[in-house]
SEVO-764155 format. One record per residue: x, y, z of N, C-alpha, C in turn; residue number from 0. Coordinates in steps of 0.001 Angstrom, whole numbers. Example, Ala and Ser with C-alpha at 12.3 -4.5 7.8 and 13.67 -1.06 7.14 Angstrom:
BEGIN
{npx: 13190 | npy: -5690 | npz: 7800 | capx: 12300 | capy: -4500 | capz: 7800 | cpx: 13200 | cpy: -3300 | cpz: 7800 | seq: 0}
{npx: 12850 | npy: -2250 | npz: 7080 | capx: 13670 | capy: -1060 | capz: 7140 | cpx: 12900 | cpy: 30 | cpz: 7870 | seq: 1}
% end
This chain:
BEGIN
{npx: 65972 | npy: 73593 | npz: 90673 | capx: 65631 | capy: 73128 | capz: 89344 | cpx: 64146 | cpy: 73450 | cpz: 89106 | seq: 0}
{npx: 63809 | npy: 73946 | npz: 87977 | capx: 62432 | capy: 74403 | capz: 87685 | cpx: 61409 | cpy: 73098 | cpz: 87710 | seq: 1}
{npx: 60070 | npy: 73361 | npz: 87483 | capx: 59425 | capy: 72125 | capz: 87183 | cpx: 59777 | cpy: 71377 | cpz: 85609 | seq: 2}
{npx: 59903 | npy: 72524 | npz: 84561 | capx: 60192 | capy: 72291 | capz: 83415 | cpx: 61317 | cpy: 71203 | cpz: 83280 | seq: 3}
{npx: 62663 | npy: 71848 | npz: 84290 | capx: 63805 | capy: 71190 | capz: 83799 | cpx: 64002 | cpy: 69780 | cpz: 84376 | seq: 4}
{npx: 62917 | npy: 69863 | npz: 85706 | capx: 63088 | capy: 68244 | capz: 86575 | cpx: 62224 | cpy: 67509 | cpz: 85203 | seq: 5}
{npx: 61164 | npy: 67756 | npz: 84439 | capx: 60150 | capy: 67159 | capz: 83773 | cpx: 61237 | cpy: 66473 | cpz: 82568 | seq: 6}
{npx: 62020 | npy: 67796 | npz: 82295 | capx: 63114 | capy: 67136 | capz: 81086 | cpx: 63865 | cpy: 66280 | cpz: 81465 | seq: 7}
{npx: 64683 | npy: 66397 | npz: 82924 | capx: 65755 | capy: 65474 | capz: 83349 | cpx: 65104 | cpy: 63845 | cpz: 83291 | seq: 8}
{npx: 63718 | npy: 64104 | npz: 84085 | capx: 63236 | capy: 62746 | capz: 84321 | cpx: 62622 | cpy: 62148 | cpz: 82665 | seq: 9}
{npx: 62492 | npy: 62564 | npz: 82056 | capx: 62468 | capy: 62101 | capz: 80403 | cpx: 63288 | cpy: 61637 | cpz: 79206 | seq: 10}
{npx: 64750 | npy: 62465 | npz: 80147 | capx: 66009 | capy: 61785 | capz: 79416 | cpx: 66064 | cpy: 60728 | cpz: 80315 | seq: 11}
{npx: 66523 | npy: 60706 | npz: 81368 | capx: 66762 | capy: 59522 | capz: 82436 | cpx: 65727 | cpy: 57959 | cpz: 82316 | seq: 12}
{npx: 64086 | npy: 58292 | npz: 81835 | capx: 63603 | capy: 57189 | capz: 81639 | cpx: 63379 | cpy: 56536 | cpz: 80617 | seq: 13}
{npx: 64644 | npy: 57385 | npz: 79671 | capx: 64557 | capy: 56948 | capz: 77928 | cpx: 66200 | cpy: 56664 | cpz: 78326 | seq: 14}
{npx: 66577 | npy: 56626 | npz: 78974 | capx: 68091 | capy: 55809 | capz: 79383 | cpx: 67916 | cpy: 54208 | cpz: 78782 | seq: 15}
{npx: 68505 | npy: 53930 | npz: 77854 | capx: 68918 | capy: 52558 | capz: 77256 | cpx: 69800 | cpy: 51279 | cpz: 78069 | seq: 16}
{npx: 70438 | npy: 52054 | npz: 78531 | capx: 71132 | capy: 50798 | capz: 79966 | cpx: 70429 | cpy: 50783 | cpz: 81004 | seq: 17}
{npx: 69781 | npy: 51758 | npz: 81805 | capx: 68464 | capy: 51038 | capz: 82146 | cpx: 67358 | cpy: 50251 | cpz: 82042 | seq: 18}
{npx: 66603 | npy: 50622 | npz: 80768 | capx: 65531 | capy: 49814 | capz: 80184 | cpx: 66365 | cpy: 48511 | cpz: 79802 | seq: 19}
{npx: 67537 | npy: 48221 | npz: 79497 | capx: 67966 | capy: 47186 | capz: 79336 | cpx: 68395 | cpy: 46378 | cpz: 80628 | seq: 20}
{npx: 68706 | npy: 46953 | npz: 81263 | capx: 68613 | capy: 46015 | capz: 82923 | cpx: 67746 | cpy: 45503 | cpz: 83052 | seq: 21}
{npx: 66364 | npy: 46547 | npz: 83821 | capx: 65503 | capy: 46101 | capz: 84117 | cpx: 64102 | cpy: 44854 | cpz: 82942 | seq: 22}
{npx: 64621 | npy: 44926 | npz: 81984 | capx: 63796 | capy: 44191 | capz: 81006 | cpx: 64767 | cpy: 42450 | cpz: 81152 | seq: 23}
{npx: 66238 | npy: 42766 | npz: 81483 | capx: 66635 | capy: 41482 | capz: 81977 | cpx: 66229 | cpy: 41330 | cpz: 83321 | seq: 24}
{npx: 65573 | npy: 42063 | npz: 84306 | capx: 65126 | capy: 42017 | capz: 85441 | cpx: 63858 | cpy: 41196 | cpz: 86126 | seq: 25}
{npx: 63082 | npy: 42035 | npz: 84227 | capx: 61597 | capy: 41636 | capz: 84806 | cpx: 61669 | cpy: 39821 | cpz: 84095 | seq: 26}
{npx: 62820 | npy: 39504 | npz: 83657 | capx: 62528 | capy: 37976 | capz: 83267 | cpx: 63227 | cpy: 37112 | cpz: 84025 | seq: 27}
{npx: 63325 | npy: 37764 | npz: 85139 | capx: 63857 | capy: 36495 | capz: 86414 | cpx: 62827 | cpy: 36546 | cpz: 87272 | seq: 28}
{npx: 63300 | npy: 35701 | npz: 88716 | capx: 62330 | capy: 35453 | capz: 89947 | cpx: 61947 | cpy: 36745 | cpz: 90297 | seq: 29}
{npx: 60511 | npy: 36950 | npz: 90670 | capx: 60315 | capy: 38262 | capz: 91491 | cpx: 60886 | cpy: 37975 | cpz: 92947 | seq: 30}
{npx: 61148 | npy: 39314 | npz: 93168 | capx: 62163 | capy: 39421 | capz: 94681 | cpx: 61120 | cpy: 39237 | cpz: 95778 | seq: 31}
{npx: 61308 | npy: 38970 | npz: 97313 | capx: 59793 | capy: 38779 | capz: 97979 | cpx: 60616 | cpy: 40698 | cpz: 99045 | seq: 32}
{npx: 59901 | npy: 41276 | npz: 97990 | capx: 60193 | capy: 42697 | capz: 98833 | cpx: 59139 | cpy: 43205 | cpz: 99936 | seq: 33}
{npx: 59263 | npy: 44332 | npz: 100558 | capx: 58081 | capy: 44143 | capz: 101274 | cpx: 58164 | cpy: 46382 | cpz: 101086 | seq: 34}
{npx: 56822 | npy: 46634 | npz: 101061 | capx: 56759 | capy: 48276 | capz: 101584 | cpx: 55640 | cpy: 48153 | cpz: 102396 | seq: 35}
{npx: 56189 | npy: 49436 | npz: 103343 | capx: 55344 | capy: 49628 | capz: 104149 | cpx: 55149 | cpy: 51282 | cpz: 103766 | seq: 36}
{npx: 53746 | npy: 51870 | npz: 104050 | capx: 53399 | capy: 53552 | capz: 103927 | cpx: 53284 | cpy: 54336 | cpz: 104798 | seq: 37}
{npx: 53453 | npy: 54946 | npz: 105628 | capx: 53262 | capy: 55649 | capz: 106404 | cpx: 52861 | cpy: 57057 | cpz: 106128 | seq: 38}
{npx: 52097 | npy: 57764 | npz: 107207 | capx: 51985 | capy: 59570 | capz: 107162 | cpx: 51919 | cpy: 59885 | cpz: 108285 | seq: 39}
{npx: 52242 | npy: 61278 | npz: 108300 | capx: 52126 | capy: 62058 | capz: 108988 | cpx: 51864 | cpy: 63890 | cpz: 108326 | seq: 40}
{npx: 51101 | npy: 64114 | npz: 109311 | capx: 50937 | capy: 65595 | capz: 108619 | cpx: 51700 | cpy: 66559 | cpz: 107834 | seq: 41}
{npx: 51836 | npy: 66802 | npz: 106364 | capx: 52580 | capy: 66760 | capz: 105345 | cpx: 53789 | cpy: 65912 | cpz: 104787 | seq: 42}
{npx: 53602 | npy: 64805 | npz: 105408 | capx: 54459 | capy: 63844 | capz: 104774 | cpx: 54504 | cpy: 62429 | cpz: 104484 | seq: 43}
{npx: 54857 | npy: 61961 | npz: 103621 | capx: 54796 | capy: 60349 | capz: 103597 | cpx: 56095 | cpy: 59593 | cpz: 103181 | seq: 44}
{npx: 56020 | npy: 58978 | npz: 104028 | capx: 56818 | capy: 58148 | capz: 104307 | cpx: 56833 | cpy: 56468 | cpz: 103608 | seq: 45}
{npx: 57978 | npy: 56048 | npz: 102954 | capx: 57996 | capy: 54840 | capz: 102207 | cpx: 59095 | cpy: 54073 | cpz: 102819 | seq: 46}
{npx: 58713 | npy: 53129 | npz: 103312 | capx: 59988 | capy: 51973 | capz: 104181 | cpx: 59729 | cpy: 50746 | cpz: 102939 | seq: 47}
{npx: 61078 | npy: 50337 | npz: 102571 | capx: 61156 | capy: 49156 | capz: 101752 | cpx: 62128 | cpy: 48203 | cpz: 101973 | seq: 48}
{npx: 61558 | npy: 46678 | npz: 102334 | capx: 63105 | capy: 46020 | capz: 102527 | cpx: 63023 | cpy: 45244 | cpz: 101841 | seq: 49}
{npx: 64575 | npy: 45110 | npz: 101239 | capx: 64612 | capy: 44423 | capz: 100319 | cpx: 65866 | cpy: 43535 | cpz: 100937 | seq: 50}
{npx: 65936 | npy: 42452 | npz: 99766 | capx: 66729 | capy: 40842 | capz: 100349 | cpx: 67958 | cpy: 40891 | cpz: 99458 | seq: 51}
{npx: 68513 | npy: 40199 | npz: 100566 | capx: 70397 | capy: 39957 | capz: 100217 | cpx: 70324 | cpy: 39549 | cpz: 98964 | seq: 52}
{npx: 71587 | npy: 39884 | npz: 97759 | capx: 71318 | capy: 39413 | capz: 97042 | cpx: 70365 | cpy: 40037 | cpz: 95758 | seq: 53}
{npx: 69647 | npy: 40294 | npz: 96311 | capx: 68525 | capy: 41211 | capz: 95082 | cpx: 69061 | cpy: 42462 | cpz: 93875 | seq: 54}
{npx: 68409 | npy: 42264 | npz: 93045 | capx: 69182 | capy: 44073 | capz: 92322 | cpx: 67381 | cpy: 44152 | cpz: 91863 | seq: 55}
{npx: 67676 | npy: 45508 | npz: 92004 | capx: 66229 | capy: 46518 | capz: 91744 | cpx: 66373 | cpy: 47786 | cpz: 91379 | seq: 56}
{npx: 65925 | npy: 48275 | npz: 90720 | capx: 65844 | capy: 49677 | capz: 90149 | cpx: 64752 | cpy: 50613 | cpz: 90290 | seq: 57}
{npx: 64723 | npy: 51891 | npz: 90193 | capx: 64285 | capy: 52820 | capz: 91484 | cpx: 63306 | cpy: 53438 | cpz: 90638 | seq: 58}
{npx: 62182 | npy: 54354 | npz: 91227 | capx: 61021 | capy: 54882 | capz: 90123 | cpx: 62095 | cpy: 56160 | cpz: 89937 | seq: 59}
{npx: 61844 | npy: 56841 | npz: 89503 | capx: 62115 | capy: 57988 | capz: 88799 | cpx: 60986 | cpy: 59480 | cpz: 89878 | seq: 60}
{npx: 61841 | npy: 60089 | npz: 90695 | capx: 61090 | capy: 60539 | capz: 91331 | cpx: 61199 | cpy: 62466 | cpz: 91158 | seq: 61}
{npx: 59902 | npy: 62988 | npz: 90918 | capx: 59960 | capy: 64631 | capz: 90343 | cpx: 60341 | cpy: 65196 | cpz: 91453 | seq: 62}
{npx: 60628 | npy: 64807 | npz: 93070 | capx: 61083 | capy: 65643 | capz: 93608 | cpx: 62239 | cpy: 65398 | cpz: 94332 | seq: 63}
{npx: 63333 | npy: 66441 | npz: 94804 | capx: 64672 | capy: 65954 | capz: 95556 | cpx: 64192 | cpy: 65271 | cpz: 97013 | seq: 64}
{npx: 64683 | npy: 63894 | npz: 97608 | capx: 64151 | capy: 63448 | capz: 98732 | cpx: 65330 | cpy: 62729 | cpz: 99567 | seq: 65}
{npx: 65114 | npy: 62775 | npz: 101065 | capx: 66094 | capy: 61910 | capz: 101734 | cpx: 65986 | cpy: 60168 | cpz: 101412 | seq: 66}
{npx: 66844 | npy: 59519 | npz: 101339 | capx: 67031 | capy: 58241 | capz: 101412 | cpx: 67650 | cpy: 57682 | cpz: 102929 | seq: 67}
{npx: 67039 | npy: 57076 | npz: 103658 | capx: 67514 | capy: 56370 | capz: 104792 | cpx: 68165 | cpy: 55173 | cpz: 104819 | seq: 68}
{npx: 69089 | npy: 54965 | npz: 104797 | capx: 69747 | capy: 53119 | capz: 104954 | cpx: 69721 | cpy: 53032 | cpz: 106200 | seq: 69}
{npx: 69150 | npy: 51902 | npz: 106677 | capx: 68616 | capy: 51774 | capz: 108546 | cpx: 69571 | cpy: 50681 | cpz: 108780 | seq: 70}
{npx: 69364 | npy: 49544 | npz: 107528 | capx: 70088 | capy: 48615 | capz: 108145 | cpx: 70783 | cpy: 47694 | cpz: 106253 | seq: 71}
{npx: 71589 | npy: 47064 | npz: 106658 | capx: 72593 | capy: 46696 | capz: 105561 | cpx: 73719 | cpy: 46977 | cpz: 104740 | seq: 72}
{npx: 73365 | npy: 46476 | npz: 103984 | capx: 75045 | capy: 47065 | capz: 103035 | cpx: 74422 | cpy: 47104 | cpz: 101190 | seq: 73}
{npx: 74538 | npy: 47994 | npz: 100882 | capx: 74267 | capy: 47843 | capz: 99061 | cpx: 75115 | cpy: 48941 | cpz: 98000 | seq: 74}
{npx: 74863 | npy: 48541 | npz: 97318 | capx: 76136 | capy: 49113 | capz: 96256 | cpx: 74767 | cpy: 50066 | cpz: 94998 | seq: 75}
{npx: 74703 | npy: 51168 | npz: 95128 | capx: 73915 | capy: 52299 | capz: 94127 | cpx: 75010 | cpy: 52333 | cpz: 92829 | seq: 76}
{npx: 73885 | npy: 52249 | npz: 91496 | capx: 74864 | capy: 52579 | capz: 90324 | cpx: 73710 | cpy: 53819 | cpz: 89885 | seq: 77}
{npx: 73894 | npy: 54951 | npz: 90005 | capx: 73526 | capy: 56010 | capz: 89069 | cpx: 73330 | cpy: 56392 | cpz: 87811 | seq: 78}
{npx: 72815 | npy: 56638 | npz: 86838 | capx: 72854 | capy: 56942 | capz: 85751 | cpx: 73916 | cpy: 57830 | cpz: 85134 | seq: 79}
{npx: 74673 | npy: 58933 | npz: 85909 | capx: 75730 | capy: 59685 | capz: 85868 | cpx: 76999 | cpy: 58849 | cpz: 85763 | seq: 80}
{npx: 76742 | npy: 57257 | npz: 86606 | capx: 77923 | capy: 56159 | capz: 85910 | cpx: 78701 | cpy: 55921 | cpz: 86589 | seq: 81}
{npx: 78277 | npy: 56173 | npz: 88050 | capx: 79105 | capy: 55273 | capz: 89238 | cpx: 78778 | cpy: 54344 | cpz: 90292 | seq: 82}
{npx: 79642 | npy: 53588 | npz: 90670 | capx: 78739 | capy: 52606 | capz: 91884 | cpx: 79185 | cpy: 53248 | cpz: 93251 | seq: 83}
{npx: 78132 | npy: 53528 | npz: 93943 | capx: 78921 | capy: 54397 | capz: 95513 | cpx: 78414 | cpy: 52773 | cpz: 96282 | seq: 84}
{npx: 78882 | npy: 52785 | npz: 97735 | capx: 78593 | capy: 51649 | capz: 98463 | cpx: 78155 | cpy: 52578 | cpz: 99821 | seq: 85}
{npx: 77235 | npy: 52108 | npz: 100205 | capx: 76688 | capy: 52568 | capz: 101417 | cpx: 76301 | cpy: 51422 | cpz: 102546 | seq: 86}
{npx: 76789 | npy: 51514 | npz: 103732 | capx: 76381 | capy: 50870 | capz: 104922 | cpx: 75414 | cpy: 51400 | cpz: 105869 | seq: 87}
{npx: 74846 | npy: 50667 | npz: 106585 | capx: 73933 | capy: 51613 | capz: 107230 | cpx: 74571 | cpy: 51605 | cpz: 108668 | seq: 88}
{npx: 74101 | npy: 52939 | npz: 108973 | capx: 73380 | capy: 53770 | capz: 108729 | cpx: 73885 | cpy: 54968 | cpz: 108121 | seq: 89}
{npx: 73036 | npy: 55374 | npz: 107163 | capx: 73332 | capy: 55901 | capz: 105712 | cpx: 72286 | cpy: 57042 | cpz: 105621 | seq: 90}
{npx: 72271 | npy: 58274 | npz: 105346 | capx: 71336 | capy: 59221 | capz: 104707 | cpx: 72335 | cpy: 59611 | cpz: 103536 | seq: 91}
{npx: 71074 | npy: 59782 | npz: 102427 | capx: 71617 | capy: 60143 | capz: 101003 | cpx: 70370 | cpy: 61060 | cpz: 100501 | seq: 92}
{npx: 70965 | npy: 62162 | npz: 100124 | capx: 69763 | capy: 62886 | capz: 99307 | cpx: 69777 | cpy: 62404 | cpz: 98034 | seq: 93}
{npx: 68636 | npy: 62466 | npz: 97039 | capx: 68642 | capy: 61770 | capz: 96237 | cpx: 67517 | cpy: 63038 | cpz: 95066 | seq: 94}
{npx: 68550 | npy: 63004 | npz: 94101 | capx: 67807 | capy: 64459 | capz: 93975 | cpx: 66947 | cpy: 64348 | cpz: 92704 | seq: 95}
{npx: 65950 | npy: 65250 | npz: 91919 | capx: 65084 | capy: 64981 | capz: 91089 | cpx: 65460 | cpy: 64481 | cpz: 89846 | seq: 96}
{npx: 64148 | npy: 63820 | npz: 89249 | capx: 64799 | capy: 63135 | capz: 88113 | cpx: 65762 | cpy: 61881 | cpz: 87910 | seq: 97}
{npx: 66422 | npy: 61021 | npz: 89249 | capx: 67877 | capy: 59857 | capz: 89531 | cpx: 66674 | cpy: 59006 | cpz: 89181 | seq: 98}
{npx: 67631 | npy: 58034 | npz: 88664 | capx: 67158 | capy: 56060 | capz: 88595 | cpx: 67865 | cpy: 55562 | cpz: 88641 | seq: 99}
{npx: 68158 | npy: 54655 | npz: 89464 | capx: 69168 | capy: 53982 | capz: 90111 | cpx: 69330 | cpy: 52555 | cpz: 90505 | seq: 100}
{npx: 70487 | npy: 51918 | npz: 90101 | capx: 70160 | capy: 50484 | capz: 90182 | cpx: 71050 | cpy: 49782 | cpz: 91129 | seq: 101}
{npx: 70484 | npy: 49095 | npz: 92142 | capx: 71022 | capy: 48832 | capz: 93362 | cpx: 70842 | cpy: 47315 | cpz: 93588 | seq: 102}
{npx: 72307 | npy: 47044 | npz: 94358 | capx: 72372 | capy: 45874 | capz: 94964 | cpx: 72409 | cpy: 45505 | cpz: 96191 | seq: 103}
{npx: 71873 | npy: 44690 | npz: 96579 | capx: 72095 | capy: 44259 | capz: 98427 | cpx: 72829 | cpy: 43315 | cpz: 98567 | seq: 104}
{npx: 74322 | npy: 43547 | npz: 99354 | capx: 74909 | capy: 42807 | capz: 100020 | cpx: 74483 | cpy: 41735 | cpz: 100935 | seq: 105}
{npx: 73502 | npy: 42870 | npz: 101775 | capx: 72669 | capy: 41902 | capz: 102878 | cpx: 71667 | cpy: 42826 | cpz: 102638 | seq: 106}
{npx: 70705 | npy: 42151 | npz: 103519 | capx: 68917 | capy: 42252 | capz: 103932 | cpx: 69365 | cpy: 43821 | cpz: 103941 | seq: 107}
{npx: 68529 | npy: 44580 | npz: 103626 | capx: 68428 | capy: 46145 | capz: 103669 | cpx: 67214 | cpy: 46785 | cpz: 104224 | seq: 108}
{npx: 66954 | npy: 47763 | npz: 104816 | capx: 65841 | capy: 48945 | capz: 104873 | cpx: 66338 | cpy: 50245 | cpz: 104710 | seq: 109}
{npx: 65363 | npy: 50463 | npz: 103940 | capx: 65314 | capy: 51772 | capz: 103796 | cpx: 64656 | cpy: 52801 | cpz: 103567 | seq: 110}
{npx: 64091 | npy: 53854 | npz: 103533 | capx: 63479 | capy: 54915 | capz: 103963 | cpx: 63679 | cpy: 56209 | cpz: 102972 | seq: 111}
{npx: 62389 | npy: 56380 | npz: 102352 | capx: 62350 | capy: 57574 | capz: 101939 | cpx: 61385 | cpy: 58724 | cpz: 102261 | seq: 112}
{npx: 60937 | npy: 59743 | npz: 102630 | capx: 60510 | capy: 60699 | capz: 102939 | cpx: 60186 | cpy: 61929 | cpz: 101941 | seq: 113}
{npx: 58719 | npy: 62101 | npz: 101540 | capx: 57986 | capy: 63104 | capz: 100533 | cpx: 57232 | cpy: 63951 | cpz: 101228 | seq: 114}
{npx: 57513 | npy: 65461 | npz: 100516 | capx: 56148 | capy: 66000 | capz: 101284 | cpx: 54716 | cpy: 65985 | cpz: 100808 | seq: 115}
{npx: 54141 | npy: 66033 | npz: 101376 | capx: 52410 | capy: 65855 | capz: 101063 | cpx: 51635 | cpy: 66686 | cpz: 101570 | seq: 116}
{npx: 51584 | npy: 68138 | npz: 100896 | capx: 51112 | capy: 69113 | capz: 101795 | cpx: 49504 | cpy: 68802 | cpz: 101941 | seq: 117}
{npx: 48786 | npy: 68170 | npz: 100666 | capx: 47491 | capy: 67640 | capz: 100819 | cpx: 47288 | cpy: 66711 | cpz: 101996 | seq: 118}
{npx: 48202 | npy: 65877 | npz: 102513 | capx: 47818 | capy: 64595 | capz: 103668 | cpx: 46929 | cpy: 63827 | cpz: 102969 | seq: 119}
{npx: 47216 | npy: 63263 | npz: 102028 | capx: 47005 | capy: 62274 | capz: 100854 | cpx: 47250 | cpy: 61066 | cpz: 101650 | seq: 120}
{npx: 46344 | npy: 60248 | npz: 101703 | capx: 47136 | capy: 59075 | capz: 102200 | cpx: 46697 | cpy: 57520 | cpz: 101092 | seq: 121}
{npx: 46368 | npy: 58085 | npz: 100313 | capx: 45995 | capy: 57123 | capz: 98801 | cpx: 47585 | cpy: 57072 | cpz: 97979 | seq: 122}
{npx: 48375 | npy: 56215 | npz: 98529 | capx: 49439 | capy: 55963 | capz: 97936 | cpx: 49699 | cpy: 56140 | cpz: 96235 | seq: 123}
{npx: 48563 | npy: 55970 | npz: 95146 | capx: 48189 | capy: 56014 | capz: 93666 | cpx: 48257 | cpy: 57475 | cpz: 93881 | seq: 124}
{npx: 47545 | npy: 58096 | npz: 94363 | capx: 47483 | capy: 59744 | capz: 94376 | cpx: 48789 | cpy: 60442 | cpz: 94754 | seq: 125}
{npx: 49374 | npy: 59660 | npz: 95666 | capx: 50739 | capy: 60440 | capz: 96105 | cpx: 51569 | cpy: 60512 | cpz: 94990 | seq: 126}
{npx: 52227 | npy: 58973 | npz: 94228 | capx: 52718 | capy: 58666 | capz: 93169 | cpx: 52459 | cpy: 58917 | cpz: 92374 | seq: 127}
{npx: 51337 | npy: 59575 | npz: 92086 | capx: 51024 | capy: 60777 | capz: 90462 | cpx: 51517 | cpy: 61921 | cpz: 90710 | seq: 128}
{npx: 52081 | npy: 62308 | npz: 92267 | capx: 52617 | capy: 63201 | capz: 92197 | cpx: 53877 | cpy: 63692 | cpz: 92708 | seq: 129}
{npx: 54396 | npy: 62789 | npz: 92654 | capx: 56275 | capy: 62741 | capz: 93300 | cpx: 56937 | cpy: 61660 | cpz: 92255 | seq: 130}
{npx: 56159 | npy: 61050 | npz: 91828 | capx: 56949 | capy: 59849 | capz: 90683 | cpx: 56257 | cpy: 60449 | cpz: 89292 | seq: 131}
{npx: 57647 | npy: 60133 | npz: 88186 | capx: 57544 | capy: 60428 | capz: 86706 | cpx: 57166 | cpy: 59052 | cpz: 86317 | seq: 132}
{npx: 55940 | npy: 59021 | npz: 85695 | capx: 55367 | capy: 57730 | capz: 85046 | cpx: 55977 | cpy: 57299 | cpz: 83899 | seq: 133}
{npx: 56832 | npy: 56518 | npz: 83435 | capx: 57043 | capy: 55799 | capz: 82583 | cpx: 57198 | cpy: 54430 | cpz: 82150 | seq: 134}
{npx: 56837 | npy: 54065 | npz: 80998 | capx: 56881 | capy: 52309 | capz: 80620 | cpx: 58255 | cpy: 52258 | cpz: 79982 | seq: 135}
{npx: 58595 | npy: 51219 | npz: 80495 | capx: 60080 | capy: 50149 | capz: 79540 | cpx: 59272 | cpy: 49700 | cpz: 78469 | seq: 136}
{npx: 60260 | npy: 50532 | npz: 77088 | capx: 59455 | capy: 49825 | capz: 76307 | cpx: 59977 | cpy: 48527 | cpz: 75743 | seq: 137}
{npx: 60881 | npy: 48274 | npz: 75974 | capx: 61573 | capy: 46712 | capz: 75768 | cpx: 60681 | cpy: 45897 | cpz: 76711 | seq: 138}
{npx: 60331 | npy: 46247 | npz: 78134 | capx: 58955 | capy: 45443 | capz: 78800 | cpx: 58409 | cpy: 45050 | cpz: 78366 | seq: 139}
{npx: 57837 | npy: 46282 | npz: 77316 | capx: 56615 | capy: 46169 | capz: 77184 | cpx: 56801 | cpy: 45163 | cpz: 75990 | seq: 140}
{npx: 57752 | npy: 45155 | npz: 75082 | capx: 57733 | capy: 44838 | capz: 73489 | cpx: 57886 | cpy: 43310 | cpz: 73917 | seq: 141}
{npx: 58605 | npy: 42618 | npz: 75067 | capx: 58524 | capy: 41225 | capz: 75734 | cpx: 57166 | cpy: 40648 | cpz: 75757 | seq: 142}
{npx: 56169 | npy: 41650 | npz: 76256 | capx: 54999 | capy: 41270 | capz: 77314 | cpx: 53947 | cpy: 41137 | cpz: 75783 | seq: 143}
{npx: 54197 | npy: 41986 | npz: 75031 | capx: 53593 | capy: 41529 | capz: 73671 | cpx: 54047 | cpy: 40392 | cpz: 72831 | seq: 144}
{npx: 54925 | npy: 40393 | npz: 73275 | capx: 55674 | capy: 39111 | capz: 72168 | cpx: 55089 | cpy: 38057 | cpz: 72892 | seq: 145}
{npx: 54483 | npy: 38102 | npz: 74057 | capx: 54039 | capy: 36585 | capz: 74844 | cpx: 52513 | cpy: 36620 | cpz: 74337 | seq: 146}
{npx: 52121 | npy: 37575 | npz: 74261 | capx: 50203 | capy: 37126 | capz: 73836 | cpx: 50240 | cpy: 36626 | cpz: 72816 | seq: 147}
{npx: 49211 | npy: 35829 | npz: 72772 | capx: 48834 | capy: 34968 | capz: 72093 | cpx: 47985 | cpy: 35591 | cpz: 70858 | seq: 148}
{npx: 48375 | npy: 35399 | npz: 69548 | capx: 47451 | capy: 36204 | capz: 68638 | cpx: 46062 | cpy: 35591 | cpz: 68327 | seq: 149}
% end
């Protein structure tokens, strides 16, 4: 996929309406107590995230195709393409440019994703300007205004 066409995919995908509508019912519940950890190694970085039984969370929007690791648990992926797959661990899933994805945990989960970093960047903000497509929910956002105070 060109850079052009991942830039388009990830622009339809984060103007997806059943997404922004999840996650805007998302961001008005309990925050989850998730945890990441970062790692590197010479051209690569590494993202471990565990998340808790029970939880649903939705995924950044990422410009490049990457492995997904399930180390440990059970969770159910819904895709934007409009299916729920179920994965146990231990699980590898490629996960390819442009996906957002909204996932549930059965149980406690880890999991693992893997970017390359030919710079050896290890400023996590710098990495994510450049493997993640930046976008705002604007239903978020239109919430987070409706709360200030005029």
């Amino acid at each position: 996929m060109t850079d052009l066409a991942v830039l388009d995919r990830c622009t339809q995908v984060a103007n997806d309406q059943r997404f922004n509508e999840f996650e805007s019912v998302l961001a008005e519940g309990i925050p989850l107590e998730s945890k990441v950890y970062h790692r590197f190694t010479p051209g690569l970085y590494i993202r471990e995230c565990h998340l808790v039984a029970g939880g649903l969370y939705t995924t950044k929007i990422h410009k490049t195709e990457h492995p997904l690791m399930i180390l440990s648990g059970v969770l159910g992926i819904w895709t934007d393409d409009g299916g729920i797959v179920y994965y146990k661990s231990p699980s590898v899933i490629i996960t390819p440019a442009g996906t957002r994805r909204a996932l549930y945990c059965f149980e406690d989960c880890v999991g693992v994703t893997c970017h390359v970093n030919p710079s050896n960047e290890t400023d996590v903000e710098k990495i994510e300007r450049d493997i993640i497509f930046t976008c705002e929910n604007p239903l978020i956002a239109q919430k987070l205004q409706m709360e200030l105070p005029i």
